[in-house]
C-alpha positions as CSV (number, residue, x, y, z in Angstrom):
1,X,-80.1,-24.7,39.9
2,X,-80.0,-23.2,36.7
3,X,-78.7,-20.1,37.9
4,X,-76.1,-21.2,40.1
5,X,-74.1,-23.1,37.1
6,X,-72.8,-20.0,35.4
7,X,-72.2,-18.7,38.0
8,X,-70.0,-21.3,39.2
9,X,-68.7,-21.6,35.8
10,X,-67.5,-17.8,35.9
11,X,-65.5,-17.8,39.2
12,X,-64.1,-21.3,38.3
13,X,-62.4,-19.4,34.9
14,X,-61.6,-16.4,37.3
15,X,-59.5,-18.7,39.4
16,X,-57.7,-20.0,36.8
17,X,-56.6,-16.7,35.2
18,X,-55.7,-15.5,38.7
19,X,-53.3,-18.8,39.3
20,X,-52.0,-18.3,35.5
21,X,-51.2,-14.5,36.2
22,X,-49.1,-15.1,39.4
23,X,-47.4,-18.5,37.9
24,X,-46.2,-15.9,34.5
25,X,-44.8,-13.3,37.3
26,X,-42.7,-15.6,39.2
27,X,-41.1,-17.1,35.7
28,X,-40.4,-13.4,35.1
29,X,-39.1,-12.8,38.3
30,X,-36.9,-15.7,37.8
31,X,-35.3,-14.9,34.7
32,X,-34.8,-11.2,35.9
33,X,-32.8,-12.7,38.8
34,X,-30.8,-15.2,37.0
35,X,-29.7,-12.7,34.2
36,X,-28.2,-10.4,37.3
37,X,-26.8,-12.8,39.3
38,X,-23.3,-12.6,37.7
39,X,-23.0,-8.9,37.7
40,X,-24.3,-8.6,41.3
41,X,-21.8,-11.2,42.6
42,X,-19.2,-9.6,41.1
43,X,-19.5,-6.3,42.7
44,X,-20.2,-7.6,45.9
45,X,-16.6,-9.8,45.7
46,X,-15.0,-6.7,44.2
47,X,-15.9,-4.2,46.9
48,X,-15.9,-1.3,43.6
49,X,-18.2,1.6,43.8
50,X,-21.0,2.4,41.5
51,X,-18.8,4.7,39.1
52,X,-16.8,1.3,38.6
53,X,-19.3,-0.8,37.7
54,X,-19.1,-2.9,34.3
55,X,-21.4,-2.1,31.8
56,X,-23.1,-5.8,32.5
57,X,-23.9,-4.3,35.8
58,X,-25.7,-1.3,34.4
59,X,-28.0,-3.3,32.5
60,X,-29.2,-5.5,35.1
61,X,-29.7,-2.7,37.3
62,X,-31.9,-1.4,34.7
63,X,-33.5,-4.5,34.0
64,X,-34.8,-5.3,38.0
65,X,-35.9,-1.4,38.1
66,X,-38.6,-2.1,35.5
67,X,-40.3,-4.7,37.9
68,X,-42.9,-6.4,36.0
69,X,-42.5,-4.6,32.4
70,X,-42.5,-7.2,30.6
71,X,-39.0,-8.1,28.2
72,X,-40.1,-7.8,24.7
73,X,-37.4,-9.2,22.2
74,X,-36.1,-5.6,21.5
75,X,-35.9,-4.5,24.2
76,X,-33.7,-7.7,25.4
77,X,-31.2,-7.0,22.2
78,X,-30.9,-3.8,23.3
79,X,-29.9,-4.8,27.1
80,X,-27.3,-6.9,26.0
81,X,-25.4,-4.3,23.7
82,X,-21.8,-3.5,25.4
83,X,-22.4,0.0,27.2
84,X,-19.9,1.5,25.1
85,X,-21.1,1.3,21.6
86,X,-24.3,3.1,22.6
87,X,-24.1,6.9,21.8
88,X,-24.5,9.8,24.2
89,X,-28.4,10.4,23.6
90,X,-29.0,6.5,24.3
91,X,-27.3,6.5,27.7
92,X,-29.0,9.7,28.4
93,X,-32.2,8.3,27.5
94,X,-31.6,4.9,29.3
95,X,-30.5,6.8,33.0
96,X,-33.8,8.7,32.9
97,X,-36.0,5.8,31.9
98,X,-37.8,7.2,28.9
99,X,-36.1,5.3,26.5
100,X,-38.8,2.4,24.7
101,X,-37.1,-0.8,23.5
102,X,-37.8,0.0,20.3
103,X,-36.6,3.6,19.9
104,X,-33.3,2.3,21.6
105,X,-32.3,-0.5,19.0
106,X,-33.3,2.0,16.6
107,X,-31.5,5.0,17.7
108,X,-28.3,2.5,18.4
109,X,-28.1,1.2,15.0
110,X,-28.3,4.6,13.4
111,X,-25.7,6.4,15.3
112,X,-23.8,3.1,14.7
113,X,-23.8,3.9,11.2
114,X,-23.3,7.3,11.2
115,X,-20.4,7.1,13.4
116,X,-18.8,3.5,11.9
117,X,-16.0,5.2,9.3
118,X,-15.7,2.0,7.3
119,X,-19.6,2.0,6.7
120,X,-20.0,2.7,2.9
121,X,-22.2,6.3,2.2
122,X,-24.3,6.5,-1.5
123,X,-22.0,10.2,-1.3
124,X,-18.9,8.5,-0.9
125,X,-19.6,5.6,-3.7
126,X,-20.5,8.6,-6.3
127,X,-17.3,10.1,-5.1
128,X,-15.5,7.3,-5.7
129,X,-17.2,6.6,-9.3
130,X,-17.1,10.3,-10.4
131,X,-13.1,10.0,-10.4
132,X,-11.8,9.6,-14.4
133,X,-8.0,9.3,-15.5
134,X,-6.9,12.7,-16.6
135,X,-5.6,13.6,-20.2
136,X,-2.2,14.1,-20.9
137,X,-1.1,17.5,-20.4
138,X,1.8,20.3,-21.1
139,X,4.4,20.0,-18.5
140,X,4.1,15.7,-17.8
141,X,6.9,13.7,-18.2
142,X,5.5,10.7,-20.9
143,X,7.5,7.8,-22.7
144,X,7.6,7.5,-26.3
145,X,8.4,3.4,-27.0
146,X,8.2,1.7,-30.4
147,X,8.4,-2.6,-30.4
148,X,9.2,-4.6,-33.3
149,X,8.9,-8.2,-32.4
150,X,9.2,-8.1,-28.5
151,X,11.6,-6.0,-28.9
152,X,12.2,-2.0,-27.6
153,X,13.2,-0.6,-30.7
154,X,12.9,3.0,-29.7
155,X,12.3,4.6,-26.0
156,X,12.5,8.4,-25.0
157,X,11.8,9.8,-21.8
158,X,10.3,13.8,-22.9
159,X,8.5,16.4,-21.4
160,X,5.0,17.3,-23.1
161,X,5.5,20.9,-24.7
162,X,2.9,23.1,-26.6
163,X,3.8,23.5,-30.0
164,X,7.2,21.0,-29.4
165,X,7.8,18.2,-31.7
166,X,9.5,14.5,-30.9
167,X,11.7,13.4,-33.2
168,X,13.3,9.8,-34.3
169,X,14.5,7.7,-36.5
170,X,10.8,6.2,-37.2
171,X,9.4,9.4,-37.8
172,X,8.2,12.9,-35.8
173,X,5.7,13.3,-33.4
174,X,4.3,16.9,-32.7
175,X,3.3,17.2,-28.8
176,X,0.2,18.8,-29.7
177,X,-1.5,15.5,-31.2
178,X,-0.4,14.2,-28.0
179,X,-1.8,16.7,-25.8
180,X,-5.7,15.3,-24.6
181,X,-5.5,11.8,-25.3
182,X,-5.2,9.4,-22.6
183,X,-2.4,7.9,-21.2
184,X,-1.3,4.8,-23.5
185,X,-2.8,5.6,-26.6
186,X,-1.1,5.0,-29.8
187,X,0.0,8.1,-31.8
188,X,1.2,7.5,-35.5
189,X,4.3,9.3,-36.4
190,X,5.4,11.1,-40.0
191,X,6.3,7.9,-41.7
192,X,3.2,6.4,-40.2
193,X,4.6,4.1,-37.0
194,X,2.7,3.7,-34.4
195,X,4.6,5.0,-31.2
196,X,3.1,4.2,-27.7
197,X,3.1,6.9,-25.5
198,X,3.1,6.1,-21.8
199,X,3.6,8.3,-18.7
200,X,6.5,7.9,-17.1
201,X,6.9,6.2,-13.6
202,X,9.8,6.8,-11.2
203,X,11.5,3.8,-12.3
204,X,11.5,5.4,-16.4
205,X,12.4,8.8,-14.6
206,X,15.5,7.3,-12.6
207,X,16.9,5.6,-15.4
208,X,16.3,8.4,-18.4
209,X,16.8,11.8,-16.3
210,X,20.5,12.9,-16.6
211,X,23.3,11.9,-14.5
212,X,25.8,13.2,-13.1
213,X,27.8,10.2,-11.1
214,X,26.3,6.5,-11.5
215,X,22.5,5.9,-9.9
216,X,21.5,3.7,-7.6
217,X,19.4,1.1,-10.4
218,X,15.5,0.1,-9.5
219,X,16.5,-2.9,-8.7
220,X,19.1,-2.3,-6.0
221,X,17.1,0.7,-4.1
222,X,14.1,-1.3,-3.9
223,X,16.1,-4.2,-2.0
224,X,18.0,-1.4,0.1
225,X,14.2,-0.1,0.7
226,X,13.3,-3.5,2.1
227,X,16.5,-3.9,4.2
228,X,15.7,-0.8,6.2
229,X,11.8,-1.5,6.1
230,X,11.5,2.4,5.5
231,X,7.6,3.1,6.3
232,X,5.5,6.6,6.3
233,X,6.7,8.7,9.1
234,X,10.7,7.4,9.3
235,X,13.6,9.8,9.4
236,X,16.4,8.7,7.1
237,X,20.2,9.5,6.6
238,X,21.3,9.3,3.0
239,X,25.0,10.0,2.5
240,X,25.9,10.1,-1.1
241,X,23.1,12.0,-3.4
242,X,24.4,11.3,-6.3
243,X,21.9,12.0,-9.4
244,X,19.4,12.1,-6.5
245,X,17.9,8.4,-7.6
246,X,17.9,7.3,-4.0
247,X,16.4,10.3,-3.0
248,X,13.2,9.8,-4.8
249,X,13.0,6.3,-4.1
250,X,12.7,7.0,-0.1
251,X,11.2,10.5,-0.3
252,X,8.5,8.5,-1.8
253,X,8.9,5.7,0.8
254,X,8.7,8.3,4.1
255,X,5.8,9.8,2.7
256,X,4.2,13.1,3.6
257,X,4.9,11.9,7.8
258,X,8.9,11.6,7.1
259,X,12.0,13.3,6.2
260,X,15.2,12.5,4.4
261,X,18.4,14.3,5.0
262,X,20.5,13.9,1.9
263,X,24.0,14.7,2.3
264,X,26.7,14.6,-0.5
265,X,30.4,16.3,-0.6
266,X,30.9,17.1,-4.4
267,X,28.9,20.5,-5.5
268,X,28.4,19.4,-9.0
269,X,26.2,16.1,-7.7
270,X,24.3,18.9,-5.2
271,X,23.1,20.6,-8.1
272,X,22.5,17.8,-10.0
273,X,20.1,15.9,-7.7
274,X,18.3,18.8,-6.5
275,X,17.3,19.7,-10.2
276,X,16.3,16.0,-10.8
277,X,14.2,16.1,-7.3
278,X,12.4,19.4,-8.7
279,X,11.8,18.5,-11.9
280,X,10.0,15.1,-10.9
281,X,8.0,17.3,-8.4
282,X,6.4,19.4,-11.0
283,X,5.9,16.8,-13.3
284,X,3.7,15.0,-10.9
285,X,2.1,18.4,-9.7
286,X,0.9,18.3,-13.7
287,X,-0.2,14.9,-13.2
288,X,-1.6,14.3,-10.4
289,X,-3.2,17.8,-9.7
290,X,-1.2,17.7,-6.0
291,X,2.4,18.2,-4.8
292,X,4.4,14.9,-4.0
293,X,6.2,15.4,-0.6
294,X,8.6,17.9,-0.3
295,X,10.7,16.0,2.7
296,X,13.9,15.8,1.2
297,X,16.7,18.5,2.5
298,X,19.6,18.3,0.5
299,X,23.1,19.2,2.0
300,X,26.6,20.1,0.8
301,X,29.3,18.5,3.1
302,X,31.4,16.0,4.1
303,X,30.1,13.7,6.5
304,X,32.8,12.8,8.4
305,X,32.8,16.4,9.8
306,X,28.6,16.7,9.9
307,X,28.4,15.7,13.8
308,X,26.7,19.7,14.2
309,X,24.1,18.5,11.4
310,X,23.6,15.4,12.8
311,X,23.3,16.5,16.5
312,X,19.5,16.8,16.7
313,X,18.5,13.8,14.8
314,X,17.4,10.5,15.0
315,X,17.2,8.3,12.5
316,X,15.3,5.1,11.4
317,X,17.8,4.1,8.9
318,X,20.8,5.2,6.4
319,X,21.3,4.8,3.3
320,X,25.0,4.9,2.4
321,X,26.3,5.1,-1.2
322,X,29.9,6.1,-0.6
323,X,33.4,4.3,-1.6
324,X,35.1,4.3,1.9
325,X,31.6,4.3,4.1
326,X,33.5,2.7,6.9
327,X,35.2,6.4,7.1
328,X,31.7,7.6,8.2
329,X,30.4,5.1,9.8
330,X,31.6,6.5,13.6
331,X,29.8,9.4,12.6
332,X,26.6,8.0,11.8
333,X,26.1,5.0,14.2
334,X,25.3,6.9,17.7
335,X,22.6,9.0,15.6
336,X,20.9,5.3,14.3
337,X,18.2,4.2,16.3
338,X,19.1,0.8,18.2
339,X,18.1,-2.1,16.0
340,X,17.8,-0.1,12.9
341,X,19.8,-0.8,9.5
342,X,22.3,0.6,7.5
343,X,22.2,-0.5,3.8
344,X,25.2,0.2,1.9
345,X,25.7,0.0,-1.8
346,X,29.4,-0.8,-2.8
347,X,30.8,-1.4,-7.1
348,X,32.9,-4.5,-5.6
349,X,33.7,-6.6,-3.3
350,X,36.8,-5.3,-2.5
351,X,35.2,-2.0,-0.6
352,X,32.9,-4.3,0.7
353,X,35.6,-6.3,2.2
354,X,37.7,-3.1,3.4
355,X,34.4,-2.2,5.1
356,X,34.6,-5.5,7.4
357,X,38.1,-4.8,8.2
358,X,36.7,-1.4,9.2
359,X,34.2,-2.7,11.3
360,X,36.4,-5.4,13.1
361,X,38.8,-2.3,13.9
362,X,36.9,0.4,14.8
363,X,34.7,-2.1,17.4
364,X,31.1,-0.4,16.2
365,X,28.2,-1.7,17.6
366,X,27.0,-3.5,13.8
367,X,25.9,-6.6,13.0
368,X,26.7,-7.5,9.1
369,X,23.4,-9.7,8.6
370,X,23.8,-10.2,4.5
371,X,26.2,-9.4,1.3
372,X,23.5,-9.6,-1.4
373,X,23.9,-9.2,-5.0
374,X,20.6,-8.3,-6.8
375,X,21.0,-10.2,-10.5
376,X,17.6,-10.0,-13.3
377,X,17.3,-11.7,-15.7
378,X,15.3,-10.7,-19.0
379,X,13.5,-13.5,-20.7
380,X,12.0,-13.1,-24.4
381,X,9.1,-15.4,-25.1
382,X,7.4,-15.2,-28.4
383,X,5.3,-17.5,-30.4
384,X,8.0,-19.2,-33.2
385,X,7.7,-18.1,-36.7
386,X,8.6,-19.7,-40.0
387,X,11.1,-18.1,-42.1
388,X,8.1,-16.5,-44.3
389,X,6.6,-15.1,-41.2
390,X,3.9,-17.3,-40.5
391,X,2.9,-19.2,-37.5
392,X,4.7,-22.7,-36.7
393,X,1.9,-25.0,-36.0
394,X,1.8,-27.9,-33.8
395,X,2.0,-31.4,-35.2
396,X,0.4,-34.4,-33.9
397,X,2.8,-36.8,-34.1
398,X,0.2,-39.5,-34.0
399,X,-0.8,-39.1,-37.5
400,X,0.3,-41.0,-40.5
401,X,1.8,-39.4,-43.6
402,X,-1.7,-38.4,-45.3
403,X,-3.4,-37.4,-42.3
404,X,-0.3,-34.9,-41.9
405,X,-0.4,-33.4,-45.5
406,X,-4.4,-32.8,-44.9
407,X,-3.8,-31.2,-41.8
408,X,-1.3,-29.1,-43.1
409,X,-3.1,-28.1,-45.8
410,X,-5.9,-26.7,-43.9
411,X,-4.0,-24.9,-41.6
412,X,-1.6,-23.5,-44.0
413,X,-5.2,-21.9,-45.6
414,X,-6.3,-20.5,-41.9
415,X,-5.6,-16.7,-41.2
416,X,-4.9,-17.6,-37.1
417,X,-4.4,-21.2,-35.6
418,X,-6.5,-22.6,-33.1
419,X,-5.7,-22.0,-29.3
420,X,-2.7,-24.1,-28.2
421,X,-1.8,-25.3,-31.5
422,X,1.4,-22.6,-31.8
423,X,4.7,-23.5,-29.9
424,X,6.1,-21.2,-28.1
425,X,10.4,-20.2,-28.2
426,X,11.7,-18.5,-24.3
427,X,15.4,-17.9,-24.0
428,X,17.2,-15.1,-21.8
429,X,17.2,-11.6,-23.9
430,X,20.6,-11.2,-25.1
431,X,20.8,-7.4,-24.0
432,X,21.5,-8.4,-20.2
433,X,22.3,-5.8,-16.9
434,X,25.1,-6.8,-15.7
435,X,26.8,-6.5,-11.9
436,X,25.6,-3.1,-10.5
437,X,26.8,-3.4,-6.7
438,X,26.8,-5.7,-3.6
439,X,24.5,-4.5,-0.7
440,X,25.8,-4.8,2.9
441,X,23.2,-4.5,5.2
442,X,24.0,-3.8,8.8
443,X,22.3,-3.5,12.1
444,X,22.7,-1.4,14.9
445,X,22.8,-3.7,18.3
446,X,23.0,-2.9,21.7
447,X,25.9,-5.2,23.3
């Protein structure tokens, strides 16, 4: 009797792991089926072969093949992963089966990150922190700028020479001290004024290189640039070169993609604005250590007669700087692209009314959308000064008489006021830019 209870006791736990055992494979079984169920149903309504098969699809398949391999988390992540941001090893590996869960996530993420161009590299963020400002150097185009209270007092536009010296009325400057030193830096001059030399942007280059007819101001070719919404890539039409300020302004705007055709009908401005052009494009060679875009092609002519020039070209948008633009304004309109703009920069309003009249007449397919004038204003705000030169200071004017005199007293003795305690003078600088032009913009439309 003895005997027979262990006995008993043994098959009895044998039943039970038997019952558990089959009871685990049919929950398997079940959640196998109900993760395919969608992507079977589909391709049965669908009627697609198996070369059309969504990547969902796929992974069930795979999933009923392995019968009763059990799903470890991994290898779960893995199945649900969209077929197409696994790499060509991983499908290899998952068609012939000898992929483990494991080596698949793993092998995933790190193609993932090798292939993922916005994932950051330790190479690229020490090529990225290697980079330093360069030094001033022969052949840059620098600013020379002295202030005396808020105020420009002396500015010069010159190009960094060896052994060339800068002269003024506060003093001279040899080029050599300011060869090397970075860009911003303070350099004392003969009589011992501190000069700030900067380099020189394109707005400092547009309005100090020489002329030959009136430029197009900052201010006005960065509204026309927004009129047009030039981007990288465009093809523009500029009739009018000028000094060749607009021709910077959207060779920089078209970018290394684009192309500006600059067209003018005086030789002297030709000349001109193709020496300005070059000039800037060496200077920045210098600076930079790479050539800005040499898109611009610069044309002598008259554009009324340019149809030949014009014949294989399509543009994004013209710029027109001309005083009768309505004259050309057949010529250029079938080579616009349809909805594209025409900004036009006209002295006063008298052209700009002529070139309405034009447009009623000539029946061009032009919408006028706006007549814009671009004003600045310049403000000056300093902190306000006593005749001696010192600071005003605030007053409280809660305080009786003897609390005033104490509290002038000690401030009168301190070398800089307190925070806040200095009122402040803004009124409109009295050297003002005046009218520069109106700016028509027009749209090509498609009636």
């Amino acid at each position: 009797m003895a005997a027979q209870m262990p006995l008993a006791r043994l098959a009895l736990v044998h039943r039970l792991l038997k019952v558990g055992a089959s009871c685990q494979r049919r929950l398997r079984c079940k959640d196998t089926l109900a993760f395919s169920t969608c992507p079977v149903k589909c391709n049965e309504s669908t009627g697609d072969s198996s070369d059309s098969k969504p990547p969902s699809a796929g992974l069930a398949s795979g999933l009923l093949s392995r019968g009763r391999r059990p799903l470890s988390p991994l290898d779960r992540i893995s199945s649900l992963l969209p077929q197409d941001t696994l790499s060509p090893e991983v499908l290899q590996l998952r068609e012939s089966g000898q992929l483990d869960p494991e080596e698949d996530v793993n092998v995933r993420l790190s193609s993932t990150r090798e292939d993922d161009p916005e994932t950051p590299r330790p190479s690229d963020a020490a090529a990225v922190t290697s980079v330093s400002p360069r030094p001033l150097a022969p052949g840059e185009l620098l600013v020379a700028e002295h202030r005396r209270k808020e105020r420009v007092e002396f500015s010069k536009m010159f190009e960094l020479q060896t052994g060339a010296r800068l002269g003024s009325s506060w003093g001279v400057i040899s080029h050599d001290d300011v060869a090397g030193r970075p860009a911003g830096s303070f350099v004392r001059t003969s009589r011992g004024v501190s000069i700030l030399v900067r380099r020189a942007s394109l707005e400092d280059y547009v309005l100090y290189m020489r002329r030959g007819p009136a430029i197009a101001y900052p201010k006005d070719a960065s509204a026309m640039l927004m009129m047009m919404d030039v981007t990288e890539g465009d093809c523009v039409l500029e009739s009018g070169s000028g000094s060749g300020a607009m021709s910077l302004f959207l060779s920089r705007a078209v970018g290394c993609k684009g192309s500006v055709l600059s067209v003018e009908v005086r030789e002297d401005h030709h000349k001109r604005s193709v020496l300005n052009y070059k000039r800037w494009r060496a200077s920045w060679s210098v600076r930079r250590g790479e050539e800005w875009p040499d898109n611009v092609r610069f044309h002598t002519g008259d554009l009324c007669k340019a149809s030949p020039l014009l014949a294989a070209h399509g543009f994004h948008a013209v710029a027109l700087d001309l005083t009768s633009p309505q004259l050309v304004l057949p010529t250029v309109v079938p080579h616009l692209h349809p909805g594209a703009v025409c900004a036009v920069y006209l002295a006063n309003i008298t052209q700009v009314i002529d070139l309405l009249e034009g447009l009623r007449c000539s029946s061009l397919p032009l919408l006028c959308e706006r007549i814009v004038e671009v004003p600045i204003r310049d403000w000056l705000v300093a902190p306000a000064l006593q005749k001696d030169g010192k600071h005003c200071v605030r007053r409280d004017p809660t305080l009786d008489q003897d609390q005033r005199q104490e509290t002038n007293r000690e401030t009168s003795t301190e070398e800089q006021p307190a925070f806040g305690s200095i009122p402040y003078l803004a009124r409109p600088h009295p050297a003002q830019m005046s009218h520069t032009a109106f700016l028509v913009k027009l749209r090509k439309c498609v009636r």
